[in-house]
Backbone as numpy.savetxt, mean C-alpha at the origin, in Angstrom:
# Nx Ny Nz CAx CAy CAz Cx Cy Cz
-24.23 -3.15 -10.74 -22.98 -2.60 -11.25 -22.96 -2.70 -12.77
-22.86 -1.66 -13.42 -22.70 -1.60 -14.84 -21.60 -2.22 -15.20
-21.90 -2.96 -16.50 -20.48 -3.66 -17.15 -19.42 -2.81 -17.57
-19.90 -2.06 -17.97 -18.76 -0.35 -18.44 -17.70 -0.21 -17.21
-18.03 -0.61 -15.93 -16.87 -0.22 -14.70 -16.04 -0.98 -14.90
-16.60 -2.55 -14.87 -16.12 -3.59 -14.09 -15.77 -4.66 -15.63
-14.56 -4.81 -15.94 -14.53 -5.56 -17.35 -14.07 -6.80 -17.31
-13.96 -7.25 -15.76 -13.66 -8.59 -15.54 -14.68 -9.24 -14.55
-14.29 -10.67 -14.57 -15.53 -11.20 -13.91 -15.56 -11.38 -12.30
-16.38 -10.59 -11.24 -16.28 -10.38 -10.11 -16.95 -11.54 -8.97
-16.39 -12.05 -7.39 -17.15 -12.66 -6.96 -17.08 -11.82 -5.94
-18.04 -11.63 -5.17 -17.88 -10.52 -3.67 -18.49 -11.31 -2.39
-17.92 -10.77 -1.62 -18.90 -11.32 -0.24 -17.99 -10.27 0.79
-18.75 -9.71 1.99 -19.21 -9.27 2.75 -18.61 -9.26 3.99
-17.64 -8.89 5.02 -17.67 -9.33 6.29 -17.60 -8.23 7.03
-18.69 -8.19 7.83 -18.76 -6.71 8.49 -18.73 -6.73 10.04
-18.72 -5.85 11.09 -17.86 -5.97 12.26 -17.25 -6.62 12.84
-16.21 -6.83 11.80 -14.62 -7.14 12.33 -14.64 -8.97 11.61
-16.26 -9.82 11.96 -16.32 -11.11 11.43 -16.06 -11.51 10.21
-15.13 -12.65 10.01 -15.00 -13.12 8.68 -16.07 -14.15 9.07
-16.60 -14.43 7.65 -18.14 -15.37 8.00 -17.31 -16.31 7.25
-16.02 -16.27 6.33 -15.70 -17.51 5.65 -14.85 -18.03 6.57
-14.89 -20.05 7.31 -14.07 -20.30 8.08 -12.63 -19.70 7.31
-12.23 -20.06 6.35 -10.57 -20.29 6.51 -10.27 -19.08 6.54
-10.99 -18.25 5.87 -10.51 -16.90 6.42 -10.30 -16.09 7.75
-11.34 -16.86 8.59 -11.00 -16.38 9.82 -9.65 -16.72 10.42
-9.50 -18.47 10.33 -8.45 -18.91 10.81 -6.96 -18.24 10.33
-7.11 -17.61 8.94 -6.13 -16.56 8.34 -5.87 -15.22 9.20
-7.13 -14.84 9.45 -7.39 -13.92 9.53 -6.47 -13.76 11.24
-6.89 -14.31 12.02 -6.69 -14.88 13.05 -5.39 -14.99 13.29
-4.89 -15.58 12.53 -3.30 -15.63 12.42 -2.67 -14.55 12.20
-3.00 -13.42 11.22 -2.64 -12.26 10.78 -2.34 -11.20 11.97
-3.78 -11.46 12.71 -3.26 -10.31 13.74 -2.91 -10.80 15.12
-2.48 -11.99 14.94 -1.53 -12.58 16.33 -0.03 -11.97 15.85
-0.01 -12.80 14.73 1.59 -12.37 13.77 1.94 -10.70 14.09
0.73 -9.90 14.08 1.37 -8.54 13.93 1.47 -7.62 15.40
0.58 -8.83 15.84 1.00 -8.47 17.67 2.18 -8.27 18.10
3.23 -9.41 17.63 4.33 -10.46 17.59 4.96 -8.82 17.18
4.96 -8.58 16.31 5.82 -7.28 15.98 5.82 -5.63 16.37
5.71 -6.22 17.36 5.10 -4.66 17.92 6.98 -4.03 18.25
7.00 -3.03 18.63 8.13 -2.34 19.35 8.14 -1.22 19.99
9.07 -0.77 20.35 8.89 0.78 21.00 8.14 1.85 20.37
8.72 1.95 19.20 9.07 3.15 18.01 7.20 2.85 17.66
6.65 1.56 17.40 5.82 1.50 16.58 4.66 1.89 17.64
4.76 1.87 18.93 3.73 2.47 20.11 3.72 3.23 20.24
4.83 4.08 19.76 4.97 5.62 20.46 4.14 6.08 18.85
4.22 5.96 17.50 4.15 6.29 16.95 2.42 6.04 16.37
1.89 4.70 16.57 0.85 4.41 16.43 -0.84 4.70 17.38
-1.78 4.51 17.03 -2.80 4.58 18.20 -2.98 4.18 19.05
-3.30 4.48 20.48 -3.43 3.28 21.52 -3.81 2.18 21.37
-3.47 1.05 21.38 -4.15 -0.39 21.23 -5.86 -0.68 21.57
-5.73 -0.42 23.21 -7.23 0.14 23.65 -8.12 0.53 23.17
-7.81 1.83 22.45 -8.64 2.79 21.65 -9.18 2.13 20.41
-8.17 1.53 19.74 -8.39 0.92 18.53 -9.24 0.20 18.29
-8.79 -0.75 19.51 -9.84 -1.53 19.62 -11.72 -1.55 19.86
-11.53 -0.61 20.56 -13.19 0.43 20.78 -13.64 0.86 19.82
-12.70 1.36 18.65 -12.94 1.66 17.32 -14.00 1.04 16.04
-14.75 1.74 15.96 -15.71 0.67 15.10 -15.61 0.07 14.18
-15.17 -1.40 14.19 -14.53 -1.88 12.77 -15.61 -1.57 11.80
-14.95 -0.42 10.60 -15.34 -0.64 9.02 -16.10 -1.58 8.58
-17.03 -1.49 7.88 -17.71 -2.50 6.66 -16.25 -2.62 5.67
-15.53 -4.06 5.36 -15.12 -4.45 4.49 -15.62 -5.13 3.47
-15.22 -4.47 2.05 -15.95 -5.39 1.38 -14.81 -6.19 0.15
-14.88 -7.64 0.57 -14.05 -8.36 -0.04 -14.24 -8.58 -1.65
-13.41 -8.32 -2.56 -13.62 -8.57 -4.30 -12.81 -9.54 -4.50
-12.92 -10.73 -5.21 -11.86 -11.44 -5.87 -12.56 -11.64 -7.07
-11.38 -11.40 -8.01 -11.39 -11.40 -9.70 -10.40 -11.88 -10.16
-10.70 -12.39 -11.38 -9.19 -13.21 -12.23 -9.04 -11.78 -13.14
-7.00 -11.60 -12.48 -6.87 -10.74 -13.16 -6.44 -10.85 -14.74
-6.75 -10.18 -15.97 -6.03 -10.65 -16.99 -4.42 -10.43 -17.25
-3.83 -9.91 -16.11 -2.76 -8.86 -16.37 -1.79 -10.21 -15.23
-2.49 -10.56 -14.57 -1.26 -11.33 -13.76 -1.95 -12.85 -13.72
-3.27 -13.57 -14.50 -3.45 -14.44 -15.19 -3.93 -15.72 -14.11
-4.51 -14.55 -12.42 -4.69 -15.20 -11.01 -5.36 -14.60 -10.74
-5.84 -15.25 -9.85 -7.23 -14.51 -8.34 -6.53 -13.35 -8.55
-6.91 -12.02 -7.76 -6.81 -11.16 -6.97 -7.94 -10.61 -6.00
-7.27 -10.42 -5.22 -8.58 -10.08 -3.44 -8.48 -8.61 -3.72
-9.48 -7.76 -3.63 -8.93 -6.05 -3.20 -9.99 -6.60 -1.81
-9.75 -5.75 -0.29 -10.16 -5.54 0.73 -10.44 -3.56 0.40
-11.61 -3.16 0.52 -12.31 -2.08 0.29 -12.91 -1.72 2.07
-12.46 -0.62 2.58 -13.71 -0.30 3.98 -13.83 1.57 3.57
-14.72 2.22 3.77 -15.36 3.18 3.87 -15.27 4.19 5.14
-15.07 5.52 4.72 -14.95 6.03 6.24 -16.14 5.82 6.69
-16.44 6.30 8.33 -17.99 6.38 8.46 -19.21 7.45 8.25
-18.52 8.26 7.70 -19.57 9.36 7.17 -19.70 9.21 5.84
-19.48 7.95 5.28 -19.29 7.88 3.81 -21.01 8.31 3.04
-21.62 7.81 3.66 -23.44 7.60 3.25 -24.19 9.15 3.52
-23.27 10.15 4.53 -24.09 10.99 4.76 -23.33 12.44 4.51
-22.45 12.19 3.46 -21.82 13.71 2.57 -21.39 12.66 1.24
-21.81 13.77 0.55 -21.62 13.98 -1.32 -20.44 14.77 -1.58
-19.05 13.88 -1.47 -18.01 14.32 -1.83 -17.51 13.02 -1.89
-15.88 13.32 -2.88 -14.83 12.42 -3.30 -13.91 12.05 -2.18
-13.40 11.13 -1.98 -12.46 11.22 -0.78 -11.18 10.36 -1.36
-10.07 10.98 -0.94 -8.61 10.66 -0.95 -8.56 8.51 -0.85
-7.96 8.12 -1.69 -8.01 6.98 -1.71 -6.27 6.29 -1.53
-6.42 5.39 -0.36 -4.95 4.93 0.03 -4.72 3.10 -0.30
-4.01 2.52 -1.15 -4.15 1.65 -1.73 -2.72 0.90 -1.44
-2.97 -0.40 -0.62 -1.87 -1.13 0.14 -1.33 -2.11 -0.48
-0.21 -2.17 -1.10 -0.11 -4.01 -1.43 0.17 -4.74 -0.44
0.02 -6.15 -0.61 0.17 -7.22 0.94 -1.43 -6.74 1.56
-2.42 -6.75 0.78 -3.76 -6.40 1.46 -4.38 -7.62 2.68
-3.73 -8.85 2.31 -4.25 -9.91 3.24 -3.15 -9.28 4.61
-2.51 -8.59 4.99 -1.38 -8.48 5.82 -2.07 -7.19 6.60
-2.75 -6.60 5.84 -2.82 -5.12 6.45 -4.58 -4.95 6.54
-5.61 -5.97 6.87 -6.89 -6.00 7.45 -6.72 -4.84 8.47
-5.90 -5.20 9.66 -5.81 -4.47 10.71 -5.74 -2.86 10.51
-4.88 -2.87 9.39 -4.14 -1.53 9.36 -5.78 -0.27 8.64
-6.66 -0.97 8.25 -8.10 -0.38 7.80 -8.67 0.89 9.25
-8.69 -0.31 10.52 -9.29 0.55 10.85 -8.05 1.57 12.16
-7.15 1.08 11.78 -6.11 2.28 12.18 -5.42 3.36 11.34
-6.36 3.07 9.88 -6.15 4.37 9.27 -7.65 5.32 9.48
-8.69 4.76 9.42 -9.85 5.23 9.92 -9.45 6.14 10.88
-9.37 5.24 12.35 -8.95 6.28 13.41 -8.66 7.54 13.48
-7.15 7.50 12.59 -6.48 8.51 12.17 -6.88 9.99 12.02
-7.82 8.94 10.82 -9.55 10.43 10.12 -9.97 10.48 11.59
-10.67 9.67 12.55 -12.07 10.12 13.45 -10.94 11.37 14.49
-9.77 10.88 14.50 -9.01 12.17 15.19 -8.26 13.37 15.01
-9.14 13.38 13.59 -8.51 14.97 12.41 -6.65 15.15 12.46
-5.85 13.68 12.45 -4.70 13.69 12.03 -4.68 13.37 10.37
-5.85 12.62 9.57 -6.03 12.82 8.08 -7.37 13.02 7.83
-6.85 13.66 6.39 -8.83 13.64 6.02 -9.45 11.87 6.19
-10.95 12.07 5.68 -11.70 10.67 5.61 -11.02 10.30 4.74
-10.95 8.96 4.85 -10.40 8.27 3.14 -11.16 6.87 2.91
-11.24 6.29 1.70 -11.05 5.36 1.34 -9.64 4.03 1.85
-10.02 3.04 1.85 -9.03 2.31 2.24 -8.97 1.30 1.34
-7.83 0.53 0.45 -7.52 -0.38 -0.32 -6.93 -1.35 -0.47
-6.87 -2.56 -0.12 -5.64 -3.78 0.41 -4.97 -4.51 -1.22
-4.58 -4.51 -1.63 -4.31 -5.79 -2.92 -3.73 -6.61 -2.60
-4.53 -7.65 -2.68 -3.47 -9.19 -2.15 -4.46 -10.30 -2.97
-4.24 -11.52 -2.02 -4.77 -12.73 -2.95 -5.93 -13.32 -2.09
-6.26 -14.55 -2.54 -7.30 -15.41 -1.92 -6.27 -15.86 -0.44
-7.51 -15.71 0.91 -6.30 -16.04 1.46 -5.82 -17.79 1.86
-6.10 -18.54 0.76 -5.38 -20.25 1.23 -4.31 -19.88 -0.09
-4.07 -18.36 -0.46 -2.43 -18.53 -1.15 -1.56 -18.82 -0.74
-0.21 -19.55 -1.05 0.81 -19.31 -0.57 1.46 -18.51 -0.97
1.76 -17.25 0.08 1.76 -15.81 -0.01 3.32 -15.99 -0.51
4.19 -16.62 -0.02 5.60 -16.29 -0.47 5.76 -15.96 -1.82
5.79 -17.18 -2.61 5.76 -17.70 -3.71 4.96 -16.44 -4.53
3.66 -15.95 -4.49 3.46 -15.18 -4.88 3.29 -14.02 -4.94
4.09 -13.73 -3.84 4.16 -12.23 -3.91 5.80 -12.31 -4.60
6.77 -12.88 -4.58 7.95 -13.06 -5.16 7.17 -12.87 -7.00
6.49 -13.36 -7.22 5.86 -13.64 -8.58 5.47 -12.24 -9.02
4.61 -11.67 -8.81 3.78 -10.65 -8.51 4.63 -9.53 -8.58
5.33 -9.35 -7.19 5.80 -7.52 -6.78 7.04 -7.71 -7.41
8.05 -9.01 -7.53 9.29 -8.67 -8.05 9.57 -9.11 -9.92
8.71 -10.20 -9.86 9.49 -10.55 -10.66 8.33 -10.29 -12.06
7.45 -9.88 -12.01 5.97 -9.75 -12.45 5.71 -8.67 -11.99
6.58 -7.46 -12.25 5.89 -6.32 -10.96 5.04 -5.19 -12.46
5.46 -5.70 -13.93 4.86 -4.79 -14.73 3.31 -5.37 -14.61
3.38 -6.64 -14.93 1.77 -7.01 -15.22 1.10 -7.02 -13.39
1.70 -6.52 -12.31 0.34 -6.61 -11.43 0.37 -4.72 -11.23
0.99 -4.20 -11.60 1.23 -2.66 -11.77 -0.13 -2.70 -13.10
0.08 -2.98 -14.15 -1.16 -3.48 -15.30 -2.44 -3.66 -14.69
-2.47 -4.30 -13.74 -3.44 -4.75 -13.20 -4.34 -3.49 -11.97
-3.66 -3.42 -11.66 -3.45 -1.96 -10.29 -4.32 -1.20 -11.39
-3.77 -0.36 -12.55 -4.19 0.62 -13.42 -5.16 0.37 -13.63
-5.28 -1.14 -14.54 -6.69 -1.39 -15.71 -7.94 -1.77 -15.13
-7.52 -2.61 -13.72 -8.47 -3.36 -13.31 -8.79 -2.90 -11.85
-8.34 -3.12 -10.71 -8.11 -2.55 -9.42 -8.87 -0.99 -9.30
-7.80 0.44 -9.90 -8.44 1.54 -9.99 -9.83 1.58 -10.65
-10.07 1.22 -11.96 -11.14 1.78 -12.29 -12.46 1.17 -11.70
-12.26 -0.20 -10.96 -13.49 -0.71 -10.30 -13.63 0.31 -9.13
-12.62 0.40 -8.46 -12.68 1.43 -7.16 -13.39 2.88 -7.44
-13.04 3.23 -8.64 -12.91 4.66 -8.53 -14.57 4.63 -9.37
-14.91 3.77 -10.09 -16.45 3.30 -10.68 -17.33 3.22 -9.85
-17.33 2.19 -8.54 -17.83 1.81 -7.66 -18.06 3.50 -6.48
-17.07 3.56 -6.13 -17.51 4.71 -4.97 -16.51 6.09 -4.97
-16.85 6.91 -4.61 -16.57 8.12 -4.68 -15.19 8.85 -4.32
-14.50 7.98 -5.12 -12.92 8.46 -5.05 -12.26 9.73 -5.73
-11.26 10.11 -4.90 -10.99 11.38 -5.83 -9.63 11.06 -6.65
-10.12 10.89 -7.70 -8.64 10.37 -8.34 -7.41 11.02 -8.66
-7.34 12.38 -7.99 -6.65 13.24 -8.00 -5.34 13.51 -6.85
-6.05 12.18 -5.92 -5.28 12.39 -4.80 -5.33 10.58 -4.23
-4.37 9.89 -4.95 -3.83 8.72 -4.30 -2.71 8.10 -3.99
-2.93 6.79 -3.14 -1.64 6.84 -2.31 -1.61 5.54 -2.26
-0.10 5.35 -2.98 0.67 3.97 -3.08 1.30 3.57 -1.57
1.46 2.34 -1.60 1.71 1.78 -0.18 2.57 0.50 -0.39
3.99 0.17 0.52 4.58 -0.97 0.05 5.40 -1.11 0.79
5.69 -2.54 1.43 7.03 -2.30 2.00 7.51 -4.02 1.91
8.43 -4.52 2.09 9.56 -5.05 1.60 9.60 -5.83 0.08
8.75 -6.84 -0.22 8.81 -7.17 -1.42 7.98 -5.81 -2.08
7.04 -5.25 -1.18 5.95 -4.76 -1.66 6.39 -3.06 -1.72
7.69 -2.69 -0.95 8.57 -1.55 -1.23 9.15 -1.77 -2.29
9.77 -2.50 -2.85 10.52 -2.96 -4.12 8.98 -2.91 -5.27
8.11 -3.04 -5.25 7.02 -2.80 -5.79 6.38 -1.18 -6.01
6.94 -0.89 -4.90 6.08 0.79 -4.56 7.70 1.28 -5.56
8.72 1.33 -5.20 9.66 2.07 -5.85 9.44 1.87 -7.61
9.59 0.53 -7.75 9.01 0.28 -9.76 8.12 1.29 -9.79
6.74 1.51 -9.12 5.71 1.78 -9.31 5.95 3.54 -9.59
6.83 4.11 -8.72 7.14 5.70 -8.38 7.95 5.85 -9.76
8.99 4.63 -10.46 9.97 4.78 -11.34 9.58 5.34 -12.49
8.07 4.42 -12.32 7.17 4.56 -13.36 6.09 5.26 -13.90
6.29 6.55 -12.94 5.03 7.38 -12.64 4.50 7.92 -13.93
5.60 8.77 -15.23 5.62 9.34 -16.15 5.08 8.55 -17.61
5.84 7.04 -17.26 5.18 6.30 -17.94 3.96 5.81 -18.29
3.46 5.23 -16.84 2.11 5.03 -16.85 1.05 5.62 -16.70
1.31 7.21 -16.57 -0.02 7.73 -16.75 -0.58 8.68 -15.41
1.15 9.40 -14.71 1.25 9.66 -13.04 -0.33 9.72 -12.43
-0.38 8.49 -12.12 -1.33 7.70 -11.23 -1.55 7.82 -10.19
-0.20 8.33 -9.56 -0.28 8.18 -7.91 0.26 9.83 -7.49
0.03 10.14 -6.34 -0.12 11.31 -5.87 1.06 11.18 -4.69
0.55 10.21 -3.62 1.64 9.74 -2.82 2.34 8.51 -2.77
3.45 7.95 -2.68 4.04 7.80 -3.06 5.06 7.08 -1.48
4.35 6.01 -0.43 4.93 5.50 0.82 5.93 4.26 1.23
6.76 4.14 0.80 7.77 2.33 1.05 8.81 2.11 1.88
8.61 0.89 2.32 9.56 0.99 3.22 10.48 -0.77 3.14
11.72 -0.53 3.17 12.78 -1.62 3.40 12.34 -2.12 1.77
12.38 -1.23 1.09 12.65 -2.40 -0.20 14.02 -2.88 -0.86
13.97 -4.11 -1.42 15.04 -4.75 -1.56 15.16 -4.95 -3.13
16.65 -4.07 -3.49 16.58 -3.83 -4.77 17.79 -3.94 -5.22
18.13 -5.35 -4.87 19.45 -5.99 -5.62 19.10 -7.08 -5.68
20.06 -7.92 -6.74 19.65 -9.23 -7.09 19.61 -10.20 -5.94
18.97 -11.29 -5.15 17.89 -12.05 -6.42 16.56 -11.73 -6.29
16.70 -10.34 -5.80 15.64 -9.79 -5.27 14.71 -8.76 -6.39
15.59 -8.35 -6.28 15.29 -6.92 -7.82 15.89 -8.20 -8.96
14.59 -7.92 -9.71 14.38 -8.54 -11.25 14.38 -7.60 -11.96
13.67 -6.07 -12.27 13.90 -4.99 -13.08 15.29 -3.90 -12.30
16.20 -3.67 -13.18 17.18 -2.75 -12.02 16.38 -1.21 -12.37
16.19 -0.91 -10.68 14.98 0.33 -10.60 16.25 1.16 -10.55
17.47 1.20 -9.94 18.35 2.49 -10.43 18.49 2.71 -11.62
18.35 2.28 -12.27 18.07 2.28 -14.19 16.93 2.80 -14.17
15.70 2.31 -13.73 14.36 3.03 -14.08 14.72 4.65 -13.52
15.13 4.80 -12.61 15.30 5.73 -11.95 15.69 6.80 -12.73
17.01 6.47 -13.06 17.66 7.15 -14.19 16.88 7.68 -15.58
16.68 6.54 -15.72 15.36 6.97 -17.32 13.96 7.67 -16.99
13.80 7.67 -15.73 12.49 8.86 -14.75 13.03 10.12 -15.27
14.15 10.34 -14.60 14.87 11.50 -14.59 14.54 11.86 -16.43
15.86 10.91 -17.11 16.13 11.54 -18.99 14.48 11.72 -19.19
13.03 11.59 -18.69 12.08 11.66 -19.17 11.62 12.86 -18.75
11.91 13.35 -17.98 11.28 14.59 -16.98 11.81 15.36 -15.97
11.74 16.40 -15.73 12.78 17.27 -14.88 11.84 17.57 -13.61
10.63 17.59 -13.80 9.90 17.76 -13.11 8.74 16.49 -12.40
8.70 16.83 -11.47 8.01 15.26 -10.94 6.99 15.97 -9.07
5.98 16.36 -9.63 5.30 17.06 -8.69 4.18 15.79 -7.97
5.35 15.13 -7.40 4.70 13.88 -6.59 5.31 13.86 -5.03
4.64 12.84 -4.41 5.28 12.69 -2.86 5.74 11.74 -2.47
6.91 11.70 -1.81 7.69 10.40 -1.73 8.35 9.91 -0.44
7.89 9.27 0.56 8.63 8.75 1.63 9.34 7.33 1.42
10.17 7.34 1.34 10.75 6.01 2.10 11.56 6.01 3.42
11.85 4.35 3.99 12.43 4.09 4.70 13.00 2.69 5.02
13.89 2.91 5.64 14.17 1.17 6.34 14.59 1.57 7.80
14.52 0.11 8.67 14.88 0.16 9.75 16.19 0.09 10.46
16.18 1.04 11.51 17.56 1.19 11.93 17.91 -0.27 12.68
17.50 -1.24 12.64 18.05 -2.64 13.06 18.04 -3.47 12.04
17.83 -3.48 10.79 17.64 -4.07 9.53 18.93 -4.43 8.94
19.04 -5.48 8.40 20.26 -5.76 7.86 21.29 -4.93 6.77
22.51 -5.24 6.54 23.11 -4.39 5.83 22.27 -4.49 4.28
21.86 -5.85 3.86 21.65 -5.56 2.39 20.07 -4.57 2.45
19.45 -4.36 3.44 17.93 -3.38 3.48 19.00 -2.30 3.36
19.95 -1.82 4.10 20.45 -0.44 4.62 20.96 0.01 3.26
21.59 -0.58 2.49 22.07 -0.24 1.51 21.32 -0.26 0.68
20.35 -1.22 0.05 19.42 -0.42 -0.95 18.89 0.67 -0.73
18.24 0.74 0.33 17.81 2.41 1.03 18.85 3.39 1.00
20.21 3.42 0.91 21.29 4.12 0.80 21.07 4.61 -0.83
21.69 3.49 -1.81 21.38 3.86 -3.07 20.18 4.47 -3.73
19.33 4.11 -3.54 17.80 4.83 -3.92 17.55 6.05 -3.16
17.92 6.63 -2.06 18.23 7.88 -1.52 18.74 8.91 -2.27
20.53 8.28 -2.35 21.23 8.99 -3.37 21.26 9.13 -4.17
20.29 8.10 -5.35 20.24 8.45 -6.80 19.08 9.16 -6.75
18.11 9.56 -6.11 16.79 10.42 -6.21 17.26 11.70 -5.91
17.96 12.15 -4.79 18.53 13.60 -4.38 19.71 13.89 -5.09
20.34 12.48 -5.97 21.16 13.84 -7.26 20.24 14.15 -8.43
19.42 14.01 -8.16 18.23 14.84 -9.68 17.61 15.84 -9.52
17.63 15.87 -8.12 17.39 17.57 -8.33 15.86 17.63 -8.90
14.69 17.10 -9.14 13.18 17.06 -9.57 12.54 18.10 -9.02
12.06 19.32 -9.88 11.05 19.83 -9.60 9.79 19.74 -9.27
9.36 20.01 -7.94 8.16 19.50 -7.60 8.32 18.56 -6.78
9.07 17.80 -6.77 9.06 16.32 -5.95 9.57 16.54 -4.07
8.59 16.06 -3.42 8.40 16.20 -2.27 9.07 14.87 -1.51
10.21 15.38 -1.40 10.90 13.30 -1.32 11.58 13.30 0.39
10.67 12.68 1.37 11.11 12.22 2.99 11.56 10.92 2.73
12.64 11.11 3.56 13.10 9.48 4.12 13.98 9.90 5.35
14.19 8.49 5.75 14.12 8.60 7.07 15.10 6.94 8.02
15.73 6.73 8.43 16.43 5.28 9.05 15.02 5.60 10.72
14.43 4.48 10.64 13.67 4.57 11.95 14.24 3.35 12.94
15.10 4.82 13.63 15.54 3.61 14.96 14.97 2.76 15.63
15.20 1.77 16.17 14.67 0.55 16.73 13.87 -0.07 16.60
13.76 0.11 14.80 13.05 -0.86 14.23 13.02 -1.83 13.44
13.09 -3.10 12.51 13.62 -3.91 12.28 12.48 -4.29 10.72
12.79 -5.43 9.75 12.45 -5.59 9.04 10.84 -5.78 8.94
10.40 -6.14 10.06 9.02 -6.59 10.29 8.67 -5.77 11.11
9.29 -4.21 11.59 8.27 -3.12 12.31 8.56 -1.97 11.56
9.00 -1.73 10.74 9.14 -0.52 10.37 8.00 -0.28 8.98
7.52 -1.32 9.19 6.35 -0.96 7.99 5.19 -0.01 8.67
4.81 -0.32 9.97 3.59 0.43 10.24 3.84 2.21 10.88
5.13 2.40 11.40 5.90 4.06 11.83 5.72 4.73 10.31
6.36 4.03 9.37 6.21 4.27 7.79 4.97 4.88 7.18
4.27 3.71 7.47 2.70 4.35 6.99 2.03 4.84 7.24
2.04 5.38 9.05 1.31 6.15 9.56 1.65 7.78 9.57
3.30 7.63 9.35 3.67 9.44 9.27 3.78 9.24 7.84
3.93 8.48 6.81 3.40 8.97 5.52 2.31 9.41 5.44
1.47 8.78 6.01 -0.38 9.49 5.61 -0.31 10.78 6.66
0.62 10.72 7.73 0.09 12.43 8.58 0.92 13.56 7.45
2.10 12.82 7.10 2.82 13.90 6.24 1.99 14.50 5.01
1.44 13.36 4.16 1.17 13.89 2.78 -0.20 14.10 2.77
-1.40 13.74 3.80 -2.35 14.10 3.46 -3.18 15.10 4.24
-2.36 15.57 5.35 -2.71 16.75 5.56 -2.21 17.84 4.81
């Protein structure tokens, strides 16, 4: 790897069908997809791949990065997997980039799937999260809310250009991913499109929480100053929260609704949606799976 890609200092290792070879990671790992068993529901079966199937599914080569970022002044993990025709066509492919990456291992090869059953093109797959003996609370509170410019900094300077250096991304076509601290993350991130350099193409969150002591930057303000910057905004935008979710989810999703559809943005492709019978901890995966059928076909 040329130093020109990569301007920070990298450690990598390897875990390929489906095995984490590092113990604690497994035992993480392990935990992760008991936890997301735990959250299953109606809405998210009817809407997702057969379990069965999935499972038959050939887990991805992941390839694990952790780097000290300079922008948030900590580890960061990216989780990287490849479609499977990646080695045998010479083309760019659509790149989908998750925050909460230690949370969403699973979700790699049920976006794969997706591709092997021509509901999306091939893509790239992207996790951002931490080492996993973090304690995830604490820093993702650090990070997506309260720190959400410098790991957004980080996303740009450090994250993209290794990805897009490394393998054959099309940088023309990517896709933000976020949902509750990490929706409150994806919305900054959309606020900020004009500013930073419109980065992102799509544009997926769900249940973010964007009142105090939650929201540290007020994004209806960013929102507003999106707008005085630009009339036009030729991006894609789903959100959502769940129709069993508490009043303070329902109502940020209320306000950020209504202040986006009185602007009136040219170009801007903006779904949302209340997904019945689903709750703070299921409505992330209905979210991300008809975001990627919506915007990337």
């Amino acid at each position: 790897m040329s130093s020109d890609v990569v301007q920070f200092p990298v450690a990598s290792k390897t875990k390929t069908g489906g095995v984490v070879r590092d113990p604690k990671s497994l035992s993480s790992f392990i935990f992760l997809v008991a936890w997301m068993s735990l959250c299953s529901c109606e809405r998210c079966e009817i809407d997702s791949p057969d379990s069965r199937e999935t499972a038959k599914f050939p887990t991805e080569k992941i390839i694990d990065t952790t780097f000290i970022s300079a922008f948030v002044k900590d580890s960061i993990k990216i989780d990287i997997s490849l479609p499977k025709g990646y080695n045998e066509e010479e083309k760019s492919y659509p790149v989908i980039y998750m925050t909460d990456g230690y949370w969403r291992r699973a979700d790699h090869d049920t976006i794969h799937l997706m591709s092997d059953r021509h509901e999306i093109p091939d893509v790239i797959v992207v996790g951002v999260g931490y080492p996993d003996d973090y304690n995830f609370d604490s820093t993702r509170v650090r990070d997506l809310i309260k720190n959400s410019g410098s790991l957004f900094e980080c996303i740009k300077s450090e994250v993209l250009p290794y990805v897009e250096g490394k393998f054959r991304a099309d940088t023309a076509n990517r896709t933000l991913r976020g949902a509750s601290y990490g929706g409150y993350f994806l919305v900054y991130a959309f606020t900020e499109h004009v500013r930073q350099g419109r980065l992102f193409k799509n544009y997926i969150g769900a249940s973010a929480a964007l009142v105090p002591p939650y929201q540290h930057v007020d994004l209806l303000e960013n929102e507003r100053a999106l707008w005085e910057s630009t009339k036009s905004l030729p991006v894609n935008l789903y959100l959502t929260v769940g129709g069993n979710e508490t009043t303070f989810f329902r109502d940020s999703y209320t306000s950020l609704v209504n202040a986006i559809e009185s602007h009136h943005y040219s170009g801007l492709r903006f779904e949302h949606e209340i997904i019945p019978g689903t709750d703070h901890y299921t409505v992330w995966r209905p979210t991300l799976l008809k975001g990627l059928r919506t915007f990337l076909n």
